[in-house]
ZADO-1210 file (C-alpha; in nm, 4 decimals, padded with zeros to 6 digits):
<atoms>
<atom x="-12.2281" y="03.5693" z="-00.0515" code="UNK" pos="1"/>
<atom x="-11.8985" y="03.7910" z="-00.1336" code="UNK" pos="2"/>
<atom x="-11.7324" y="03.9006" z="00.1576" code="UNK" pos="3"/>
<atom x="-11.8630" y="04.2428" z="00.2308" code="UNK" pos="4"/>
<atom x="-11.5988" y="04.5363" z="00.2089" code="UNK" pos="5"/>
<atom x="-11.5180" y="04.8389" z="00.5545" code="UNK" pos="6"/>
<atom x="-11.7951" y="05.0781" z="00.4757" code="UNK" pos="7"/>
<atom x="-11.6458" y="05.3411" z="00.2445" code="UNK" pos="8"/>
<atom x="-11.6719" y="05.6956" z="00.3183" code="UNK" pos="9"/>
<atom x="-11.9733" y="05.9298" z="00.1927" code="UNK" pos="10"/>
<atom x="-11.9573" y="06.0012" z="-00.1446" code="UNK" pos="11"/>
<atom x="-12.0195" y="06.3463" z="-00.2587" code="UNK" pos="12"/>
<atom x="-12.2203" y="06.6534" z="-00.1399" code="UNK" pos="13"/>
<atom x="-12.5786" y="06.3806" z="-00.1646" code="UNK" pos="14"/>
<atom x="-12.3905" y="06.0921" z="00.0666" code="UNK" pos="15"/>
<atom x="-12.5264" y="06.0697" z="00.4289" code="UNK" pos="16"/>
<atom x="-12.8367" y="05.9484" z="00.4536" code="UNK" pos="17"/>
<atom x="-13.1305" y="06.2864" z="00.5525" code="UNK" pos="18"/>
<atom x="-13.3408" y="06.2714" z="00.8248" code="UNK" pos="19"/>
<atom x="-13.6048" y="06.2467" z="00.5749" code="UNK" pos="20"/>
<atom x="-13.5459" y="05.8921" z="00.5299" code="UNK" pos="21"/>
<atom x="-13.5493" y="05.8574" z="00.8731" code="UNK" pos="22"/>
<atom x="-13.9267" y="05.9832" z="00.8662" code="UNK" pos="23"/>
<atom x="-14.0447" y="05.7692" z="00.5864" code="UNK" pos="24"/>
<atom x="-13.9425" y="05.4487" z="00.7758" code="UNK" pos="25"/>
<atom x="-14.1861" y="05.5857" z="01.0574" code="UNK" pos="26"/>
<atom x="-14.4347" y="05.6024" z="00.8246" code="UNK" pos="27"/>
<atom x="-14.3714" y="05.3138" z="00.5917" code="UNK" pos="28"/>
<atom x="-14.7275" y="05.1956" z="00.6213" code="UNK" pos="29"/>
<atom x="-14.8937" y="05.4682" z="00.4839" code="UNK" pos="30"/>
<atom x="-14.6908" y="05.4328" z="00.1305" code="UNK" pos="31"/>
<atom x="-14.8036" y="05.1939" z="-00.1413" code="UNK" pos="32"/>
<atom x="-14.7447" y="05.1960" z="-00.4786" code="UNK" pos="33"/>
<atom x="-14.6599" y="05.2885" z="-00.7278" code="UNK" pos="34"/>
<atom x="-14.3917" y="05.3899" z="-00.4686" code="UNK" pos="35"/>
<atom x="-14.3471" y="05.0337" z="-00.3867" code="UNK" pos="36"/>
<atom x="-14.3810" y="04.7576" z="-00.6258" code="UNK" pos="37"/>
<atom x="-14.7140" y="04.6263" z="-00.7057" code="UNK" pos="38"/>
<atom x="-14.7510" y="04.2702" z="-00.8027" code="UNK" pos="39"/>
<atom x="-14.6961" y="04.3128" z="-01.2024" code="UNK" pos="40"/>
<atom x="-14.3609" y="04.5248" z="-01.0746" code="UNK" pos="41"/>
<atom x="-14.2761" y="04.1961" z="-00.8722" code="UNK" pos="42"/>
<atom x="-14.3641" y="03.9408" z="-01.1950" code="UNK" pos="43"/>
<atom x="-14.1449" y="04.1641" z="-01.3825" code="UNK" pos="44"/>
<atom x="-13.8451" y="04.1022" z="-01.1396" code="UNK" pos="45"/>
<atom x="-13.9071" y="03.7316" z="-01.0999" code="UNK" pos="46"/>
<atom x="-13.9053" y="03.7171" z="-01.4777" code="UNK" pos="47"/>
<atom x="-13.5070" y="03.9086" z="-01.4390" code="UNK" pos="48"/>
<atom x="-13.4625" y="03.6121" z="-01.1684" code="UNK" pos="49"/>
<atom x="-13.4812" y="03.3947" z="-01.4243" code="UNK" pos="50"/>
<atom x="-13.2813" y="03.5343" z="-01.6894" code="UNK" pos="51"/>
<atom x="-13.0276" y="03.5515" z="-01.4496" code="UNK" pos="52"/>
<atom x="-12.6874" y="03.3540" z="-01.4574" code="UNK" pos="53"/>
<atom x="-12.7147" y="02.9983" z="-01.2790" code="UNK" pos="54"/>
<atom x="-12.4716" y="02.8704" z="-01.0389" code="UNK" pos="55"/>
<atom x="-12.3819" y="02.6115" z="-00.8520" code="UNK" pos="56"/>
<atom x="-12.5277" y="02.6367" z="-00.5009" code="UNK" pos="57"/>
<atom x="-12.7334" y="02.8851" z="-00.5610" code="UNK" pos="58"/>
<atom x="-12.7894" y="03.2573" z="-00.6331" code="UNK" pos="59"/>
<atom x="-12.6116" y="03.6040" z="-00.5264" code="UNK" pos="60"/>
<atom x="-12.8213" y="03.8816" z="-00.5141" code="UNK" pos="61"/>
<atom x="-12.7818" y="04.2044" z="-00.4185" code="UNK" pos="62"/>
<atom x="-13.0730" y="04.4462" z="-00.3501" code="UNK" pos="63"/>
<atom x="-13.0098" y="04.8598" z="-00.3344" code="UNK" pos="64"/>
<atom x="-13.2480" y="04.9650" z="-00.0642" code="UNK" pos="65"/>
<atom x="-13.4625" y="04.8187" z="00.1383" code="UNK" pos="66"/>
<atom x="-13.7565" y="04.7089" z="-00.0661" code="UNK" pos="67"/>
<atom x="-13.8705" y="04.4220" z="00.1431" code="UNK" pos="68"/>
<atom x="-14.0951" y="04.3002" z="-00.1296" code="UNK" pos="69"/>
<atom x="-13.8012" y="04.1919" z="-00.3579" code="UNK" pos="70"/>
<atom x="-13.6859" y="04.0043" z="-00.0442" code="UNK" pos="71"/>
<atom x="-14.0251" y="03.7560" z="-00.0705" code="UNK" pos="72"/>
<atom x="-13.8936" y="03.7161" z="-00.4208" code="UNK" pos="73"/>
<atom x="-13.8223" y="03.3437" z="-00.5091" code="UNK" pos="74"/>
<atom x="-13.4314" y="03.3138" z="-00.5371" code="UNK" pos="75"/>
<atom x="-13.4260" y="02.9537" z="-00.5588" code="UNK" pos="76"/>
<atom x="-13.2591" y="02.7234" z="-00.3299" code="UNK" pos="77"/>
<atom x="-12.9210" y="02.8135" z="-00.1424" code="UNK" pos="78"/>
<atom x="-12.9823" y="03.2043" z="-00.2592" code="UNK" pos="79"/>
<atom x="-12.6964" y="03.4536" z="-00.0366" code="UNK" pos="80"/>
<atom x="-12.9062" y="03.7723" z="-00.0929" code="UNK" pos="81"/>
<atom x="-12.7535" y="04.1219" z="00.0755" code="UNK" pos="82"/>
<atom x="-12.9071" y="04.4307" z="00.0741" code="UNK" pos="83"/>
<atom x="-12.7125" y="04.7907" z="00.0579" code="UNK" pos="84"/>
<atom x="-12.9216" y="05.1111" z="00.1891" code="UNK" pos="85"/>
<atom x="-12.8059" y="05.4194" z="00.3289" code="UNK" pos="86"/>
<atom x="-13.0168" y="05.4693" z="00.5924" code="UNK" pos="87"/>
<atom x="-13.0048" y="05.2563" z="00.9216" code="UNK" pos="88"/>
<atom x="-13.3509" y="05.3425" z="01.0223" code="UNK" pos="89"/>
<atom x="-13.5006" y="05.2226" z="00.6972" code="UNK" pos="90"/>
<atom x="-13.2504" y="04.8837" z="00.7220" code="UNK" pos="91"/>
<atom x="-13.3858" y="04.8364" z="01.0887" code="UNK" pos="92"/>
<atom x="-13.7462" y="04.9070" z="01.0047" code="UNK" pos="93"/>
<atom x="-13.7638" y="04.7103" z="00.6491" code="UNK" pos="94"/>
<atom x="-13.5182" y="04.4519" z="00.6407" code="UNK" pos="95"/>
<atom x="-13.4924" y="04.3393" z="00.9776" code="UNK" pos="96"/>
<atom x="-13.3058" y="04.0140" z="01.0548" code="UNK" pos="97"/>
<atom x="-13.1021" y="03.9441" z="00.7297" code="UNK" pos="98"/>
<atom x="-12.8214" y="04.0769" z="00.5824" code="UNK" pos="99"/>
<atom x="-12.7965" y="04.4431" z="00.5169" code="UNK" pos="100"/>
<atom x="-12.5001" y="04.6912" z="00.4949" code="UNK" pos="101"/>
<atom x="-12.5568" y="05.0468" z="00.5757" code="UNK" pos="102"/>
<atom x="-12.3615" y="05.2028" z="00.2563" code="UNK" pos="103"/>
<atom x="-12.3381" y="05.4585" z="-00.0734" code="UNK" pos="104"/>
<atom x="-12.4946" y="05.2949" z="-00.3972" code="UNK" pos="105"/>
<atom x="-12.1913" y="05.5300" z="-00.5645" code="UNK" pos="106"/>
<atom x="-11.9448" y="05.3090" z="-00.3458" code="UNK" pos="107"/>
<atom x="-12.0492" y="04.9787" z="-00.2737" code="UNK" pos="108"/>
<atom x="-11.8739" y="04.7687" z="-00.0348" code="UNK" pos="109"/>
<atom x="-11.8781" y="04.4242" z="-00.2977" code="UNK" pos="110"/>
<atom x="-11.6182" y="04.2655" z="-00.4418" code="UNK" pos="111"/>
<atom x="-11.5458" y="04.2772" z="-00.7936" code="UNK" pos="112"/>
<atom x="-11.7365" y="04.0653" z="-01.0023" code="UNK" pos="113"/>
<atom x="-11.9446" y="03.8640" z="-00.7311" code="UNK" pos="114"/>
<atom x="-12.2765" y="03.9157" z="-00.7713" code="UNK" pos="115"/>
<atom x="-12.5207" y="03.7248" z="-01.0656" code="UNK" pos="116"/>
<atom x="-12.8071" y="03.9931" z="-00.9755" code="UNK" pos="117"/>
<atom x="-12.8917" y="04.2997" z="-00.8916" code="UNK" pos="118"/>
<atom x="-13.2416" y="04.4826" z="-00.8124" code="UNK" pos="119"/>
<atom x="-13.3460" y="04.8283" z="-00.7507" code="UNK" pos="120"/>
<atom x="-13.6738" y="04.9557" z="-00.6951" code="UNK" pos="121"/>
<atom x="-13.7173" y="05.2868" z="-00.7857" code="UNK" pos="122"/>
<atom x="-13.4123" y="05.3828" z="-00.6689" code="UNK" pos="123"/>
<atom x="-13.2080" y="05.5735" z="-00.9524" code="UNK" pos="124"/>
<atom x="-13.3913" y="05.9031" z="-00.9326" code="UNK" pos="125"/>
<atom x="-13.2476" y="05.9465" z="-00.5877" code="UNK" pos="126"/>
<atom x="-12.8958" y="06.0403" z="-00.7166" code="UNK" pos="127"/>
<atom x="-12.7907" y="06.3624" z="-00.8834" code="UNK" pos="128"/>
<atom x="-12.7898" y="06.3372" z="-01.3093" code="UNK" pos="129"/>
<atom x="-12.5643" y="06.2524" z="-01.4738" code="UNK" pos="130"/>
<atom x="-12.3150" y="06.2137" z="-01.2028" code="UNK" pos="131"/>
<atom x="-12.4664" y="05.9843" z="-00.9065" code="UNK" pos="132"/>
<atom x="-12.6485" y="05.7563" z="-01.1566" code="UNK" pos="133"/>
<atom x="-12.3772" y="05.7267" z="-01.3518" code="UNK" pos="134"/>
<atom x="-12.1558" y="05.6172" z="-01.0513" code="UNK" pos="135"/>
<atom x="-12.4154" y="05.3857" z="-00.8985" code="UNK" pos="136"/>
<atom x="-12.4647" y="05.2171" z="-01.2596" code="UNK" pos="137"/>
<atom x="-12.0926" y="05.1687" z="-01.2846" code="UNK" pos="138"/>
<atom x="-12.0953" y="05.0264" z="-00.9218" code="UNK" pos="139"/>
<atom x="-12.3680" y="04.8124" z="-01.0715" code="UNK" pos="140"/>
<atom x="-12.1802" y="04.6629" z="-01.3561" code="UNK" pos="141"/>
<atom x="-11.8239" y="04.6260" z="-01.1321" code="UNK" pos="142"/>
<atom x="-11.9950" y="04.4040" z="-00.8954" code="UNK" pos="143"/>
<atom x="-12.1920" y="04.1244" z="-01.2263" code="UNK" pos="144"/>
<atom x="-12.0439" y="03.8305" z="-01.3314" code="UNK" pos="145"/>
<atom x="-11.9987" y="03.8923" z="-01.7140" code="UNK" pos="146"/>
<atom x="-12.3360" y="03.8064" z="-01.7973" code="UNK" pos="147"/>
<atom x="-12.5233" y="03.8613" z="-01.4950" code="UNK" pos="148"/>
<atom x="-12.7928" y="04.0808" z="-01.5065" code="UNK" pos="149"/>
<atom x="-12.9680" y="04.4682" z="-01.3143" code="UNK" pos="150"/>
<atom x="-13.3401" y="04.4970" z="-01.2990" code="UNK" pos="151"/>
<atom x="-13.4670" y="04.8329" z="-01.1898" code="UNK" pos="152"/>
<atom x="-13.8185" y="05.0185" z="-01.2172" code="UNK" pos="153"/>
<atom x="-13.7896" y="05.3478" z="-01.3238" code="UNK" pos="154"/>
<atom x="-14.0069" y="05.6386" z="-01.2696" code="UNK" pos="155"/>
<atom x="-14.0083" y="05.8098" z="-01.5229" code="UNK" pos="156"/>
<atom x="-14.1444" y="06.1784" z="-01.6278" code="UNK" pos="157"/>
<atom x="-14.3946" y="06.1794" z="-01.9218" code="UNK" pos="158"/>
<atom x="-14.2132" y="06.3359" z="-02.2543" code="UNK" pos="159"/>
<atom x="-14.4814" y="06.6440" z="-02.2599" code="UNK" pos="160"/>
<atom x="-14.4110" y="06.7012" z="-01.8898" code="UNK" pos="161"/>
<atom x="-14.7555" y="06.7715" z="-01.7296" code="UNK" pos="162"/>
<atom x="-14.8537" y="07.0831" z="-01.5904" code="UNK" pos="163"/>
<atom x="-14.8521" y="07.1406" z="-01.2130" code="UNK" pos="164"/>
<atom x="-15.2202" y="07.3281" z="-01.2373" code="UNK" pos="165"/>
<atom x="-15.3508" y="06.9766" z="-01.3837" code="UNK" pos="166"/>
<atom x="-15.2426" y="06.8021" z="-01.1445" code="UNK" pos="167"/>
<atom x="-15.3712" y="07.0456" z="-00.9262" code="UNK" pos="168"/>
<atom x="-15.7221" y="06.9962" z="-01.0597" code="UNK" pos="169"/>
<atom x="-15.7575" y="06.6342" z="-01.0842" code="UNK" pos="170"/>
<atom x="-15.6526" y="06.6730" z="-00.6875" code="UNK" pos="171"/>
<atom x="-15.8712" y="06.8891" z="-00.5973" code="UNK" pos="172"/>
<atom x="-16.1730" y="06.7694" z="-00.8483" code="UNK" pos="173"/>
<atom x="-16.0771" y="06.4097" z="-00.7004" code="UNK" pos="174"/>
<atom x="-15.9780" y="06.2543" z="-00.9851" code="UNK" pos="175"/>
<atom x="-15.6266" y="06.0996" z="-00.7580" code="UNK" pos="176"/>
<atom x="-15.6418" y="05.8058" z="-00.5634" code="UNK" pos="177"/>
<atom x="-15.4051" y="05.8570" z="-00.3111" code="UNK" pos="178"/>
<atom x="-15.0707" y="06.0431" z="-00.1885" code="UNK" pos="179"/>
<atom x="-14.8704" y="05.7795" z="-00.3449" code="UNK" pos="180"/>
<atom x="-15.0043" y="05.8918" z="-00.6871" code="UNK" pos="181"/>
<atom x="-15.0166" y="06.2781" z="-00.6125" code="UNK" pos="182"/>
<atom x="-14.6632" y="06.2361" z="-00.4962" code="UNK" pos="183"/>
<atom x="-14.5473" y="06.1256" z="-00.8263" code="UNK" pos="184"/>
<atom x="-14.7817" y="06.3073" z="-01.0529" code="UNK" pos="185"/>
<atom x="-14.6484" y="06.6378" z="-00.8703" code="UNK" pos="186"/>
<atom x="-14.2842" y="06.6136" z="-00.8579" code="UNK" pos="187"/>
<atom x="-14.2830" y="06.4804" z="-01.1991" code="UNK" pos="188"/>
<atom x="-14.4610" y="06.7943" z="-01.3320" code="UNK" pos="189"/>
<atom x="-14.2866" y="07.0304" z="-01.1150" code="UNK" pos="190"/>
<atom x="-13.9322" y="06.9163" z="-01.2712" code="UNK" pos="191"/>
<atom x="-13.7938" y="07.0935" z="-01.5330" code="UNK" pos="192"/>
<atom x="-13.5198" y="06.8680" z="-01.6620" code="UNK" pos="193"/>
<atom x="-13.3694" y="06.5424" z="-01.4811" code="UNK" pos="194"/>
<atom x="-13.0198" y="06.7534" z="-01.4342" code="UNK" pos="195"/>
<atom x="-13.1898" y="07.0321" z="-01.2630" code="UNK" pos="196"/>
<atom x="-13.4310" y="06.7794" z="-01.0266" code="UNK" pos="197"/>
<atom x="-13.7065" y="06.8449" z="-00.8000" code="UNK" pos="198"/>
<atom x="-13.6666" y="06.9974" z="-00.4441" code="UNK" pos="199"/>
<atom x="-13.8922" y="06.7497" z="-00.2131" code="UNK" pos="200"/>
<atom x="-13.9511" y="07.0546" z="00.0116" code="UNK" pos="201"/>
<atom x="-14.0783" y="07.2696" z="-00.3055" code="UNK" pos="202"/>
<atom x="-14.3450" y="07.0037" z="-00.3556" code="UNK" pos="203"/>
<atom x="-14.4834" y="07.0119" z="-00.0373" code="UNK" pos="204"/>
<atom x="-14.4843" y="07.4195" z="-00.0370" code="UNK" pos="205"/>
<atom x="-14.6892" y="07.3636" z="-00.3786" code="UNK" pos="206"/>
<atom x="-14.9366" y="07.1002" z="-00.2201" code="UNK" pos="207"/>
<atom x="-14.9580" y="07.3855" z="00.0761" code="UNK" pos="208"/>
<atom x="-15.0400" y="07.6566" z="-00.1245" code="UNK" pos="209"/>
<atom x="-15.3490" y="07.4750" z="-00.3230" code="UNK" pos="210"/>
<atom x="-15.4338" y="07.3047" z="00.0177" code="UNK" pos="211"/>
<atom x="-15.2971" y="07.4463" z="00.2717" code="UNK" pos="212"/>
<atom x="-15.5601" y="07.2648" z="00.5043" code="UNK" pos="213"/>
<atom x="-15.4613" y="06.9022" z="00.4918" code="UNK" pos="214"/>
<atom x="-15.7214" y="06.7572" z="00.7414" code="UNK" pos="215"/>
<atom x="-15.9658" y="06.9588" z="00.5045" code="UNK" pos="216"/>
<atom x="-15.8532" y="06.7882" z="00.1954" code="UNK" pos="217"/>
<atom x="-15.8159" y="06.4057" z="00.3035" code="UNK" pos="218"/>
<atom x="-16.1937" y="06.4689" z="00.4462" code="UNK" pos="219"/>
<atom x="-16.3092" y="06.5718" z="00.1234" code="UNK" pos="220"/>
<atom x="-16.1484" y="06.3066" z="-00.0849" code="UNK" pos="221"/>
<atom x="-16.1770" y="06.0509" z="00.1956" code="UNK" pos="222"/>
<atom x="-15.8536" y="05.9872" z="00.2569" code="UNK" pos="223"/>
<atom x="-15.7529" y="05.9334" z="00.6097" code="UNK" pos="224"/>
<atom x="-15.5259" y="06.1981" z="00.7994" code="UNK" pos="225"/>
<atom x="-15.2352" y="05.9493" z="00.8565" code="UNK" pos="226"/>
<atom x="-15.2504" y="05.9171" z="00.5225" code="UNK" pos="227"/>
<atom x="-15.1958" y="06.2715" z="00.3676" code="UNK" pos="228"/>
<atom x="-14.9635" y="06.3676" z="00.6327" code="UNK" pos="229"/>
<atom x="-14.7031" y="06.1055" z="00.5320" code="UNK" pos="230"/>
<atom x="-14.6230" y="06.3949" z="00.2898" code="UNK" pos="231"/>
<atom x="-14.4885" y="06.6151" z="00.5751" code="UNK" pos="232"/>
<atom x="-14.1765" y="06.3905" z="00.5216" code="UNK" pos="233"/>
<atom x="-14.1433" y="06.6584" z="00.2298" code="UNK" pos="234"/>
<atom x="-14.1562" y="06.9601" z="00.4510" code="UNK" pos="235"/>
<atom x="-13.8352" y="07.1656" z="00.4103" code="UNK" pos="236"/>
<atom x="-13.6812" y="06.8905" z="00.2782" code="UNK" pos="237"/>
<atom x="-13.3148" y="06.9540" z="00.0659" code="UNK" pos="238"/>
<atom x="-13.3294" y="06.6278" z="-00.0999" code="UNK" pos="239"/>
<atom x="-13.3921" y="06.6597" z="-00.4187" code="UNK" pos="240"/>
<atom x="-13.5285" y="06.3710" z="-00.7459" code="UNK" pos="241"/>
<atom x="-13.3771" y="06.3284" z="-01.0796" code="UNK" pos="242"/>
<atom x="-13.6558" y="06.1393" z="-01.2733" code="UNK" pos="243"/>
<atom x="-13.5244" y="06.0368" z="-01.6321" code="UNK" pos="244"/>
<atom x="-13.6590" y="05.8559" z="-01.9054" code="UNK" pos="245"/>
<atom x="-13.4813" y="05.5220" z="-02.0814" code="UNK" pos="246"/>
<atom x="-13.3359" y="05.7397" z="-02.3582" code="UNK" pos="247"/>
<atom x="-13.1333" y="05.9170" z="-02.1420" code="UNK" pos="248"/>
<atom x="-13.0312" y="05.6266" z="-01.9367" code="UNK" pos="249"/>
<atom x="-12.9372" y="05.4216" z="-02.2270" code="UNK" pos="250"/>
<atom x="-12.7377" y="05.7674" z="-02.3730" code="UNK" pos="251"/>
<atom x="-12.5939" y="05.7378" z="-02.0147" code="UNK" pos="252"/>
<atom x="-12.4331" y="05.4564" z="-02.0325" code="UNK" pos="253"/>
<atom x="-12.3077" y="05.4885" z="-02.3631" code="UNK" pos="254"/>
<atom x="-12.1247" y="05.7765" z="-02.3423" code="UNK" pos="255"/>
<atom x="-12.0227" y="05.6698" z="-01.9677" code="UNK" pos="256"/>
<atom x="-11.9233" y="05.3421" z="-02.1410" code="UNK" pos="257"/>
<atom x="-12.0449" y="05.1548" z="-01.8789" code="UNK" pos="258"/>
<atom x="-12.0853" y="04.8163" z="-01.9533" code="UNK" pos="259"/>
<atom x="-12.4295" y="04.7519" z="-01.9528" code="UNK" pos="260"/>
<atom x="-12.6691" y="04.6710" z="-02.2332" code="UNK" pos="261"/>
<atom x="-13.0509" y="04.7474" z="-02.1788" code="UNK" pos="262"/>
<atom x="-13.1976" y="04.3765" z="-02.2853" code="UNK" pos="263"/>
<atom x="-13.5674" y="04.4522" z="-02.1872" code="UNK" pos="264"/>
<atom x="-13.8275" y="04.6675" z="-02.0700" code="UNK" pos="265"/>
<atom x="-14.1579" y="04.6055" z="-01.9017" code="UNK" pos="266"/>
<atom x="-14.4427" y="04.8815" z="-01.8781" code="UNK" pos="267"/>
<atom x="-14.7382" y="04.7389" z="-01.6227" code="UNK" pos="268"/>
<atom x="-15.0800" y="04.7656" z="-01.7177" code="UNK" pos="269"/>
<atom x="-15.1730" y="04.9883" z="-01.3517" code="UNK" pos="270"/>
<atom x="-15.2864" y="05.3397" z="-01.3844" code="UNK" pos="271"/>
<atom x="-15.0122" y="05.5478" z="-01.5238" code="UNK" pos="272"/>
<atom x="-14.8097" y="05.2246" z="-01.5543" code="UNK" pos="273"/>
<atom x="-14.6391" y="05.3659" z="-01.8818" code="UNK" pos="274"/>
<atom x="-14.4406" y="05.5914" z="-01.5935" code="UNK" pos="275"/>
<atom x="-14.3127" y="05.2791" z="-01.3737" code="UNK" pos="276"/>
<atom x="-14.1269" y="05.0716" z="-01.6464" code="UNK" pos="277"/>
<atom x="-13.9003" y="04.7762" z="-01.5139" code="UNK" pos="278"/>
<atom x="-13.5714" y="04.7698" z="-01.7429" code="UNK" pos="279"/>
<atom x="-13.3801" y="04.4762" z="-01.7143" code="UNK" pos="280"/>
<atom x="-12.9849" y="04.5585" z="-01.8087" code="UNK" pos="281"/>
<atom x="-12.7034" y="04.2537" z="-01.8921" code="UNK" pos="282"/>
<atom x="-12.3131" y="04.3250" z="-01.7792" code="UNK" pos="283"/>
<atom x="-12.1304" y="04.3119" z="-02.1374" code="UNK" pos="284"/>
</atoms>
């Protein structure tokens, strides 16, 4: 693997990791996708493996977060794989035992140009638009060999964004299957553009106000308590998610000129699938 760089200093008023993903890795067990990669999501990134450049003694990868599925992932013989997150307490609780570096996805700590791969679950929305993404997707193409290759699910926002009162319905007419999909469904709804974002602690005060009893509601839909109240990560809550579709991520790089090319995209065939695309970029 490429020596690792001294951890750079925070980047911007989103660096330094909340205390709300300090909660989630408490309560890791209780998420599931689509939040985390199902196993068409995981296909989708083996199938990036493989498009990947080949070299001699095997493949570099480098994985932003801590998604501990894409670590199962098979790299092939002789694979160095490192993974970047920002939060220590989701590196100790997911990727225990291999190589992780606590660090800004705006500011990576890679060398130029050492990497063949890199993966992302999920993870874009996280940063500010256009600014954050826009600096992590730069990061992105700095670190690929010319050729090598970014695979990264999306979530993105339908084009008629749905209304927070229908989501409200099919939750309380229990028409949801779990948190992981109200989570989602809500935030997406309650965003108005991918600039402006979503306020995590505005979607739990929505959630509150149509249930404000959450014992009462995971009884009635027969979910279990430990299970709804993995959304009081969102309570008060500052962070905030930018959810954009691949239009504006390909218009992103583009005017950016980052050198990336989107070379595929893969929609899974779960429930609301069409919103969890896996897009598969190639350094230019």
């Amino acid at each position: 693997m490429s020596r690792a760089r001294t951890n750079p200093p925070a980047d911007g008023p989103a660096a330094g990791p909340s205390a709300h993903w300090s909660r989630i890795s408490q309560r890791w067990d209780q998420v599931g996708p689509p939040l985390r990669p199902a196993s068409q999501d995981l296909l989708a990134y083996e199938r990036a493996l493989r498009r990947a450049p080949e070299r001699t003694g095997g493949t570099r990868g480098l994985v932003l977060g801590v998604t501990a599925e894409l670590m199962g992932l098979p790299w092939g013989d002789g694979a160095a794989l490192i993974a970047v997150d920002r939060s220590q307490g989701m590196i100790e609780a997911l990727w225990p035992g291999a190589h992780a570096v606590r660090a800004e996805w705006t500011r990576l700590p890679i060398e130029d140009g050492s990497i063949e791969i890199v993966l992302c679950d999920g993870g874009l929305h996280l940063l500010d638009f256009p600014g954050g993404q826009a600096r992590m997707l730069a990061e992105v193409a700095r670190v690929l060999v010319s050729g090598g290759v970014a695979a990264m699910r999306l979530f993105v926002p339908r084009r008629d964004r749905e209304r927070v009162s229908a989501v409200l319905n099919d939750l309380l007419g229990g028409r949801i299957s779990d948190l992981n999909v109200l989570k989602v469904r809500l935030a997406m709804a309650m965003q108005r553009d991918g600039e402006t974002g979503v306020r995590l602690g505005d979607v739990w005060d929505r959630l509150q106000d149509a249930a404000p009893d959450l014992d009462a509601l995971a009884s009635g839909l027969g979910w279990t308590g430990g299970h709804v109240h993995a959304i009081d990560t969102y309570r008060g809550c500052e962070d905030r998610y930018h959810f954009i579709g691949i239009e504006e991520l390909d218009s992103l790089l583009r005017d950016r000129r980052i050198p990336l090319s989107v070379e595929s995209v893969e929609s899974p065939t779960y429930p609301l699938g069409e919103r969890f695309p896996t897009i598969t970029l190639r350094r230019v």
